[in-house]
Backbone atoms as SQL, in Angstrom:
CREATE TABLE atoms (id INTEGER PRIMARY KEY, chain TEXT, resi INTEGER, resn TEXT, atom TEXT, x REAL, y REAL, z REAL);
INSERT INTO atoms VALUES
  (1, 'A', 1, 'UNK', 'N', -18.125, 120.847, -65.515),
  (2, 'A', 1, 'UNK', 'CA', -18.211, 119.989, -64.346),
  (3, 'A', 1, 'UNK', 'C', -17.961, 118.542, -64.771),
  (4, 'A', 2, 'UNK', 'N', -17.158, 117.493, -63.628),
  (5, 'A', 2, 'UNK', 'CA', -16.896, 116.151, -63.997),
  (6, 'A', 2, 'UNK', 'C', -18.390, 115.381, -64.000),
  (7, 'A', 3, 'UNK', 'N', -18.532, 114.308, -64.435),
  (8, 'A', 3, 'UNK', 'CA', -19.476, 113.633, -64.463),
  (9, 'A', 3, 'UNK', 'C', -19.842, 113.380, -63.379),
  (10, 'A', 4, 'UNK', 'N', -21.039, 112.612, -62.852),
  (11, 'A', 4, 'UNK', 'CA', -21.720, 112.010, -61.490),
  (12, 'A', 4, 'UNK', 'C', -21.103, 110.835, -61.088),
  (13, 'A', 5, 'UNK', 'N', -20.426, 110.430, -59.912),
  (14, 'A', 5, 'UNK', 'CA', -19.755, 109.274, -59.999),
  (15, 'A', 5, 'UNK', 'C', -21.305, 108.281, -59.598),
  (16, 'A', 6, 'UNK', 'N', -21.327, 107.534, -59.957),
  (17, 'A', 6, 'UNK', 'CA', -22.764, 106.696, -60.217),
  (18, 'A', 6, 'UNK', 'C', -22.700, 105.831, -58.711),
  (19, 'A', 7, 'UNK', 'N', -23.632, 105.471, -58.102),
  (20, 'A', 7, 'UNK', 'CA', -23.461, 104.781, -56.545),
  (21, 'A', 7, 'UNK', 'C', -22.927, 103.404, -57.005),
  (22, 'A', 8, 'UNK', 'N', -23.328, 102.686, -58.107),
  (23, 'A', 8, 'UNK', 'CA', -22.506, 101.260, -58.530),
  (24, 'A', 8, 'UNK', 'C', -20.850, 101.449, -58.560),
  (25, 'A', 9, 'UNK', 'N', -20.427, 102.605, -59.573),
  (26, 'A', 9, 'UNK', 'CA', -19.033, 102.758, -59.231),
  (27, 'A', 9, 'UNK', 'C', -18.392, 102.809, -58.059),
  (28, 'A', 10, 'UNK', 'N', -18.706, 103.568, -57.572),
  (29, 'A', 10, 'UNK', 'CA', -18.452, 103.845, -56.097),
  (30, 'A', 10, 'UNK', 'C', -18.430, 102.646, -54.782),
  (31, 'A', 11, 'UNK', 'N', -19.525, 101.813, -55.298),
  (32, 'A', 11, 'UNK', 'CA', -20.055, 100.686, -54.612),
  (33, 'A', 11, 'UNK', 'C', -18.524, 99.451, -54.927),
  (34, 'A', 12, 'UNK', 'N', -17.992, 99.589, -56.513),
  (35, 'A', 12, 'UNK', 'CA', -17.498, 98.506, -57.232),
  (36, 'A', 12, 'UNK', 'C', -16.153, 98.907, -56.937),
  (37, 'A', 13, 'UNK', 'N', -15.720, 99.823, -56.922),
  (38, 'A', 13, 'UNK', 'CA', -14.619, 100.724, -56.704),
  (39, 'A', 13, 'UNK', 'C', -14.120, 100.957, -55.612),
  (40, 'A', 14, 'UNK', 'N', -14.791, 101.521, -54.130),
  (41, 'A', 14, 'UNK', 'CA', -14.980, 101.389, -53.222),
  (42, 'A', 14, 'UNK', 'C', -13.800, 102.699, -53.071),
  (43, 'A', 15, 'UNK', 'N', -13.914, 103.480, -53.724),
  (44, 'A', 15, 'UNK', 'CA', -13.626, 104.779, -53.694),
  (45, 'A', 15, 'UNK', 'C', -14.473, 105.680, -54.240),
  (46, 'A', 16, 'UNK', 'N', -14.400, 107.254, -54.172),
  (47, 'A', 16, 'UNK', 'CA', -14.900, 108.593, -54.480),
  (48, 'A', 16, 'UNK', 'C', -13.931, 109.607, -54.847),
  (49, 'A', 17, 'UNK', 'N', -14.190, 109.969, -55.264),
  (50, 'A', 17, 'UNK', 'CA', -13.339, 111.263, -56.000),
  (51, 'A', 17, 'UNK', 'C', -13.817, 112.739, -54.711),
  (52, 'A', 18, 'UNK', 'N', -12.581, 113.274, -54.522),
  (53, 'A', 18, 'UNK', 'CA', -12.783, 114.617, -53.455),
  (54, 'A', 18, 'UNK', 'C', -14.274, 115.406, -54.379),
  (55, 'A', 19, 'UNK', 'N', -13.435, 115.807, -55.736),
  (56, 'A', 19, 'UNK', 'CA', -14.626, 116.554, -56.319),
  (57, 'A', 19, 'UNK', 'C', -16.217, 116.575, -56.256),
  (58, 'A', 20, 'UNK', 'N', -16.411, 114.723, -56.531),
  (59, 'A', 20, 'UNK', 'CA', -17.705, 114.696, -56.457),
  (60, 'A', 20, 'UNK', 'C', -18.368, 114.759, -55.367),
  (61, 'A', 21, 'UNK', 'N', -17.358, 114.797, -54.082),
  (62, 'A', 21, 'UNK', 'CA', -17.875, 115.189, -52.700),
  (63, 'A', 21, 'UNK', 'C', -18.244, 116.468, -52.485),
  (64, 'A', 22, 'UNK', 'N', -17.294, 117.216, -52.784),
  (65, 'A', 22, 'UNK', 'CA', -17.244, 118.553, -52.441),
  (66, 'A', 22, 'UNK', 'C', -18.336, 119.118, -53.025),
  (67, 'A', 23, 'UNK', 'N', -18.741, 118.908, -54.347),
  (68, 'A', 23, 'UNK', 'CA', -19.621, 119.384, -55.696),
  (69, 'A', 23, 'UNK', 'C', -20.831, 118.528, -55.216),
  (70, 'A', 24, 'UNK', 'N', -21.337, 117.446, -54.654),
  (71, 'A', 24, 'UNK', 'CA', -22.717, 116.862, -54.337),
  (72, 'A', 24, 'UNK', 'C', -22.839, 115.861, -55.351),
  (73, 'A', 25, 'UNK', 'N', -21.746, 115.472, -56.089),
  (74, 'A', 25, 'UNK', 'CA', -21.900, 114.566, -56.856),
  (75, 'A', 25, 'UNK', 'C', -22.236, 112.878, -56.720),
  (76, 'A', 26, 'UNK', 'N', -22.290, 112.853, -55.331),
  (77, 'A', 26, 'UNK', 'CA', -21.703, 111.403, -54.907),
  (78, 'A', 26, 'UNK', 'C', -22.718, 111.093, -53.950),
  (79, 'A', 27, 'UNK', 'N', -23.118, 109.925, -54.698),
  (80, 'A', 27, 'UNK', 'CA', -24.409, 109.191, -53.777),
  (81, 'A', 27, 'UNK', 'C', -24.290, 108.269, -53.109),
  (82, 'A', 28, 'UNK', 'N', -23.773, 108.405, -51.808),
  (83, 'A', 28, 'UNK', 'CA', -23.609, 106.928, -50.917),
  (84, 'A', 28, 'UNK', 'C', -24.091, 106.486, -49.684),
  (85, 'A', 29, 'UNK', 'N', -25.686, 106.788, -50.606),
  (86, 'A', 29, 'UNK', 'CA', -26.934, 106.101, -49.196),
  (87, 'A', 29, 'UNK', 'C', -26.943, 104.650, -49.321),
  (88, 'A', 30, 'UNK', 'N', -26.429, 104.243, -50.960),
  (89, 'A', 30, 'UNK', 'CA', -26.230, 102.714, -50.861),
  (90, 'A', 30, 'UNK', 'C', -24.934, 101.766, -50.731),
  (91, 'A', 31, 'UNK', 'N', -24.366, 102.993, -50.336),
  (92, 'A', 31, 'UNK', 'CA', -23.142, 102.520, -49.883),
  (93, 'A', 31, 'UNK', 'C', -22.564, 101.283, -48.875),
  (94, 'A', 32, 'UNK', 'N', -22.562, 100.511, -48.941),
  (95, 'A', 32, 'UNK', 'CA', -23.115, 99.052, -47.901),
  (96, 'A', 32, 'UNK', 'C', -21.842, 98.855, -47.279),
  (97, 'A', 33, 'UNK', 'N', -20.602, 99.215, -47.619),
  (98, 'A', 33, 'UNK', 'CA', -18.968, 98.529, -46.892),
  (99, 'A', 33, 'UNK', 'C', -18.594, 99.698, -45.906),
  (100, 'A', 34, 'UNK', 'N', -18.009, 99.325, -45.182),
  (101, 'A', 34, 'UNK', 'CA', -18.199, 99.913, -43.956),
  (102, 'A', 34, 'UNK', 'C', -16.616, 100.973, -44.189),
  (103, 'A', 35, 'UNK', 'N', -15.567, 100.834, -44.819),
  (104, 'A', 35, 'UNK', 'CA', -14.587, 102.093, -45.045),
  (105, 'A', 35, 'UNK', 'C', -14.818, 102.144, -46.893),
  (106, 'A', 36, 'UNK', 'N', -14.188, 103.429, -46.719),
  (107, 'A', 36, 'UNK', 'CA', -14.225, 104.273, -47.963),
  (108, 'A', 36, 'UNK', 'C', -13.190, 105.114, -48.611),
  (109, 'A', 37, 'UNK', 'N', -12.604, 105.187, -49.666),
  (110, 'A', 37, 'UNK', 'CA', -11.797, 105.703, -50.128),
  (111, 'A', 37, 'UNK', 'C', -11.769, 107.091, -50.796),
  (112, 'A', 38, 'UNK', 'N', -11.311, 108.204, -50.135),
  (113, 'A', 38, 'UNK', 'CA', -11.578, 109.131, -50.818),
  (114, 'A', 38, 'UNK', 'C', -10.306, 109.720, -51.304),
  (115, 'A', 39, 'UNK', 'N', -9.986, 110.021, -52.822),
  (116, 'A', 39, 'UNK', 'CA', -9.552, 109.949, -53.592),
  (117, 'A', 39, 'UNK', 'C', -9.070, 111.658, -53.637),
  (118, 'A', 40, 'UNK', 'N', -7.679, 112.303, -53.626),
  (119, 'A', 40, 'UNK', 'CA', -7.793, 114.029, -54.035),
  (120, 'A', 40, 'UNK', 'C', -7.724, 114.026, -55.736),
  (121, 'A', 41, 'UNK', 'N', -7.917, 115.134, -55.847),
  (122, 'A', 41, 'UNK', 'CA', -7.545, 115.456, -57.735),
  (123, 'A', 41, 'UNK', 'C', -6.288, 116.163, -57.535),
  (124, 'A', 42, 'UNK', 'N', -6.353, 116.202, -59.160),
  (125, 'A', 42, 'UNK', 'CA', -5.020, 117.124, -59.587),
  (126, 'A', 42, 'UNK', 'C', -4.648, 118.312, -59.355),
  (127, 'A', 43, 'UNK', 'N', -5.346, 118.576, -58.321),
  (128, 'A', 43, 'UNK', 'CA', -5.144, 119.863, -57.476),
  (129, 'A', 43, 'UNK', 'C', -3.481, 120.439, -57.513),
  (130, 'A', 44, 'UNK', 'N', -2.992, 121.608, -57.506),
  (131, 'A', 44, 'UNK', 'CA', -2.180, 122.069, -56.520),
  (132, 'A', 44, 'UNK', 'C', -1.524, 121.372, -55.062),
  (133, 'A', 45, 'UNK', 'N', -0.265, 120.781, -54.683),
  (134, 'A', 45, 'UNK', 'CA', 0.188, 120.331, -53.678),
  (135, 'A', 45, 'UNK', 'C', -0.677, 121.165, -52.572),
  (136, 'A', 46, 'UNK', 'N', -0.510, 122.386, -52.308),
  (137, 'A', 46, 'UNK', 'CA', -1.258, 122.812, -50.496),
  (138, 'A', 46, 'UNK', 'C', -3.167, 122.725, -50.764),
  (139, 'A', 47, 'UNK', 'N', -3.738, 123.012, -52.554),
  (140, 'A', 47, 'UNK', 'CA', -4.773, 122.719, -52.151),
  (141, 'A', 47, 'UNK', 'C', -4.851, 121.560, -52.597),
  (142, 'A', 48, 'UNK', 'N', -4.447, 120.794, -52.942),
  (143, 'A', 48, 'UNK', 'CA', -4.529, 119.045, -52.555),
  (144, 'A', 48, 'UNK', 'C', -5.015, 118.920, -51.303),
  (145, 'A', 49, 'UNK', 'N', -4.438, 119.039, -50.270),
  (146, 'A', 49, 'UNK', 'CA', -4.784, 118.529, -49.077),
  (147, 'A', 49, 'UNK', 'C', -5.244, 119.368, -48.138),
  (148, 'A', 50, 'UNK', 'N', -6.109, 120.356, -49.058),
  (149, 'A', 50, 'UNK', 'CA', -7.093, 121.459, -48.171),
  (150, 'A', 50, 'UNK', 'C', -8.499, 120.834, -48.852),
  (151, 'A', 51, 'UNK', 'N', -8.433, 119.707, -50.362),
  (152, 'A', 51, 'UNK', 'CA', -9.689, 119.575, -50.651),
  (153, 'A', 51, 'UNK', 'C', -9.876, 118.514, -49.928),
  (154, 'A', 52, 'UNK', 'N', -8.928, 117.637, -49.765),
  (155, 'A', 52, 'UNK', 'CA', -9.273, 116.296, -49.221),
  (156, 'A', 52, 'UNK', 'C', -10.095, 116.965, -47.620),
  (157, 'A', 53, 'UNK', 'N', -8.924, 117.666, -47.309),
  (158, 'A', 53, 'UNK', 'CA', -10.065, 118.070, -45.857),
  (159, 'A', 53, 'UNK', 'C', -11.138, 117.895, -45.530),
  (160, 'A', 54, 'UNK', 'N', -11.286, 118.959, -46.677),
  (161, 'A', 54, 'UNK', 'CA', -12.864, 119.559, -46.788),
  (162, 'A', 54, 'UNK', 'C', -13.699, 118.338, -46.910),
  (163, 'A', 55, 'UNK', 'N', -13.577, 117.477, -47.861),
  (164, 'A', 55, 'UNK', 'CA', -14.382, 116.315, -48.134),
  (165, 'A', 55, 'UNK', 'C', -14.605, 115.696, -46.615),
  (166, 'A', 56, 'UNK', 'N', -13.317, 114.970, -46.372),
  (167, 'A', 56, 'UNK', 'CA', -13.518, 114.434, -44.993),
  (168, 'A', 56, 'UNK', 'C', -14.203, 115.198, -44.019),
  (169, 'A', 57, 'UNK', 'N', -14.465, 116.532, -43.692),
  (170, 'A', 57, 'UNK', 'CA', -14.809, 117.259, -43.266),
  (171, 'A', 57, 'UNK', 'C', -16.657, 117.168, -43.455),
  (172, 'A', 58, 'UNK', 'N', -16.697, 117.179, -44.693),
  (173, 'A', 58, 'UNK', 'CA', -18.000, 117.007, -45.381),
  (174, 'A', 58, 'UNK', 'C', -18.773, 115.384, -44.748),
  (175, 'A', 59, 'UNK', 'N', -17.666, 114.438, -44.783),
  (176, 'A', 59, 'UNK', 'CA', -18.066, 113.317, -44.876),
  (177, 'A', 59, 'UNK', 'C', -18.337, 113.006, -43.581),
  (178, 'A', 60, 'UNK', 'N', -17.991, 113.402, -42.475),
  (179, 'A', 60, 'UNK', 'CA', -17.934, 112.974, -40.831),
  (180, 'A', 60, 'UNK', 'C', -19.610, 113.759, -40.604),
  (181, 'A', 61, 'UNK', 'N', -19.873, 115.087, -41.238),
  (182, 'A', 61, 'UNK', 'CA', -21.174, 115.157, -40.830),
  (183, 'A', 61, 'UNK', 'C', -22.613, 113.761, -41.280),
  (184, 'A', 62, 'UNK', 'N', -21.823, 113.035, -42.001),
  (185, 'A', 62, 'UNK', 'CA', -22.598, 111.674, -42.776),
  (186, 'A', 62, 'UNK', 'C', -22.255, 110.490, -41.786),
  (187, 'A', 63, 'UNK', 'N', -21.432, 110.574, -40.868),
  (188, 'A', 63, 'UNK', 'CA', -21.456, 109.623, -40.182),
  (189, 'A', 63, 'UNK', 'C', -20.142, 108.962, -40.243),
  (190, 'A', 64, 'UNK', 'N', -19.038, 109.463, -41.172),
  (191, 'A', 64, 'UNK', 'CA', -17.985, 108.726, -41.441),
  (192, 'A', 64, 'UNK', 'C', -16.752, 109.654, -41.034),
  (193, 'A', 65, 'UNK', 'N', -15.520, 108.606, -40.186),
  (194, 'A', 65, 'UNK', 'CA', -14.775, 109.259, -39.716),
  (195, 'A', 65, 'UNK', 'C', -13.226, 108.567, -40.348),
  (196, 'A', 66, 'UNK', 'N', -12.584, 109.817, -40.473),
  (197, 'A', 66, 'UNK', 'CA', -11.057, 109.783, -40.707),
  (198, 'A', 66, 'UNK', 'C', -10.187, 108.537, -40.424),
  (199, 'A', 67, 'UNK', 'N', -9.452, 107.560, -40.642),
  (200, 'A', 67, 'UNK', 'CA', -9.061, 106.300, -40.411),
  (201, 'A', 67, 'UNK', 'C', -7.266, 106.981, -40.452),
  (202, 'A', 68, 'UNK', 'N', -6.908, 107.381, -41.871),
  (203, 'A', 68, 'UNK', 'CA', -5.840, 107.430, -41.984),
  (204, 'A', 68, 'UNK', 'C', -6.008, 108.243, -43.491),
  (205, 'A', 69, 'UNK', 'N', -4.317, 109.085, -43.913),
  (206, 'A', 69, 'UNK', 'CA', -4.409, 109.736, -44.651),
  (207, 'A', 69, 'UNK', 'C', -2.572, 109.094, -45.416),
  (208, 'A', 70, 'UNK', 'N', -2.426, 109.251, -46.620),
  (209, 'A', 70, 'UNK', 'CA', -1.475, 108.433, -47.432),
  (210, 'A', 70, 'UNK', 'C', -1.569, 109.054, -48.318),
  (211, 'A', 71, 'UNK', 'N', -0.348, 109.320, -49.333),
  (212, 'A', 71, 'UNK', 'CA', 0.030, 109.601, -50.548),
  (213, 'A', 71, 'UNK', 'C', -0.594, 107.928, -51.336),
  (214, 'A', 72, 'UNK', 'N', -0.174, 108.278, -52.751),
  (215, 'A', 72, 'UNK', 'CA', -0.882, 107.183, -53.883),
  (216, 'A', 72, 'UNK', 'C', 0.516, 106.575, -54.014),
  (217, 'A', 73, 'UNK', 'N', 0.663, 105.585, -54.839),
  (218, 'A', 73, 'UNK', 'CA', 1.347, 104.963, -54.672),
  (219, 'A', 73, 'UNK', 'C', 2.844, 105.344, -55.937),
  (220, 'A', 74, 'UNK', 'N', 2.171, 106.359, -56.963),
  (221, 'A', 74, 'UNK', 'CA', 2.346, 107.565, -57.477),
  (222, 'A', 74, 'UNK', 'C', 3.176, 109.015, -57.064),
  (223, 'A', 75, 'UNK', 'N', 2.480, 109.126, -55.958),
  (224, 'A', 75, 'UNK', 'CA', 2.577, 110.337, -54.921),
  (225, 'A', 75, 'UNK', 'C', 1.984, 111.784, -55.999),
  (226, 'A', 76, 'UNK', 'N', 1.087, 111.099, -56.520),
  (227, 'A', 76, 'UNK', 'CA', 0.356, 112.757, -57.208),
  (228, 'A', 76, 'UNK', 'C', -1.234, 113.299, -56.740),
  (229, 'A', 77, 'UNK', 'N', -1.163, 111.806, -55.718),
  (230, 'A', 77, 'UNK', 'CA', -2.216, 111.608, -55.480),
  (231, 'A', 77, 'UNK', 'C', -2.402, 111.977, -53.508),
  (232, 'A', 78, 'UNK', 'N', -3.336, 111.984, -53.188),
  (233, 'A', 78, 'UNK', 'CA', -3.300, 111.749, -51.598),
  (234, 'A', 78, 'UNK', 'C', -4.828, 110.708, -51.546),
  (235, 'A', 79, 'UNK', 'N', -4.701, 110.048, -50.607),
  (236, 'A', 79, 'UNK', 'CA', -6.095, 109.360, -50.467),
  (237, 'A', 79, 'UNK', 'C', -6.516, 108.926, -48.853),
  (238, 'A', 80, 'UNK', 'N', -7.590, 109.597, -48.402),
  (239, 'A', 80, 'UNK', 'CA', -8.176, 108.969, -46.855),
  (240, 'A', 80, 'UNK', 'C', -9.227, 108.101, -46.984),
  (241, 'A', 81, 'UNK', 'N', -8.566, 107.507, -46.456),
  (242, 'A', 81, 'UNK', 'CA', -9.285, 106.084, -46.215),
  (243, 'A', 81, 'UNK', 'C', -10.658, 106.515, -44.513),
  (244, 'A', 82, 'UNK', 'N', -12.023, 106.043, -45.035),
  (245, 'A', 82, 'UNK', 'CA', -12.694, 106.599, -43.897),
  (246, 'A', 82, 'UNK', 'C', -13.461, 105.474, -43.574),
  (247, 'A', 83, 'UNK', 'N', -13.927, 105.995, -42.109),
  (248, 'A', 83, 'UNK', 'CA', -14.971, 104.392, -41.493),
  (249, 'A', 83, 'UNK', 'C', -16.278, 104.873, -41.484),
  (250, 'A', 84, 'UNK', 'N', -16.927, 104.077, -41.271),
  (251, 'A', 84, 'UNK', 'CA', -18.609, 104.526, -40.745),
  (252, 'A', 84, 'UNK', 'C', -19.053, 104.681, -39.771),
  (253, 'A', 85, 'UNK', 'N', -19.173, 104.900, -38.906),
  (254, 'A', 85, 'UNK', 'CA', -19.471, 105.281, -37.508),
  (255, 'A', 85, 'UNK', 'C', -20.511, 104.331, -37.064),
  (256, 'A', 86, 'UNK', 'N', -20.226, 103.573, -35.705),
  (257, 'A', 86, 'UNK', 'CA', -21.569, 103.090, -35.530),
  (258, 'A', 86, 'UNK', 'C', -21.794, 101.087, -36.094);
């Protein structure tokens, strides 16, 4: 398993990794900025963007909703950008 992404990274970074979503890795009760970057892995092209789903999927029951979805600047990457509800 990848490491814990730590709430300072996350905070400093102002992104998350799909994994540590999906896996419970990712702590963002102190999450204070109001959008968020969620990041896919090196997934497979179709499950690339079945994990990101899922995350976003994961993440809207937390209060945060879908903004927009983009390749990296790379294109190995995909990344949704999300809001906070409220």
């Amino acid at each position: 398993m990848a490491s814990r992404q730590s709430p300072e990274e996350i905070v400093q970074t102002r992104q998350v990794s799909v994994g540590a979503v999906l896996e419970g890795r990712a702590d963002l009760r102190f999450y204070h900025y109001k959008h968020l970057a969620v990041l896919s892995d090196g997934s497979t092209e179709p499950e690339r963007l079945a994990r990101l789903m899922a995350a976003v999927e994961h993440l809207d029951a937390y209060g945060w909703e879908l903004v927009t979805l983009s390749p990296s600047t790379d294109a190995r990457r995909l990344i949704a950008v999300l809001r906070r509800r409220g």
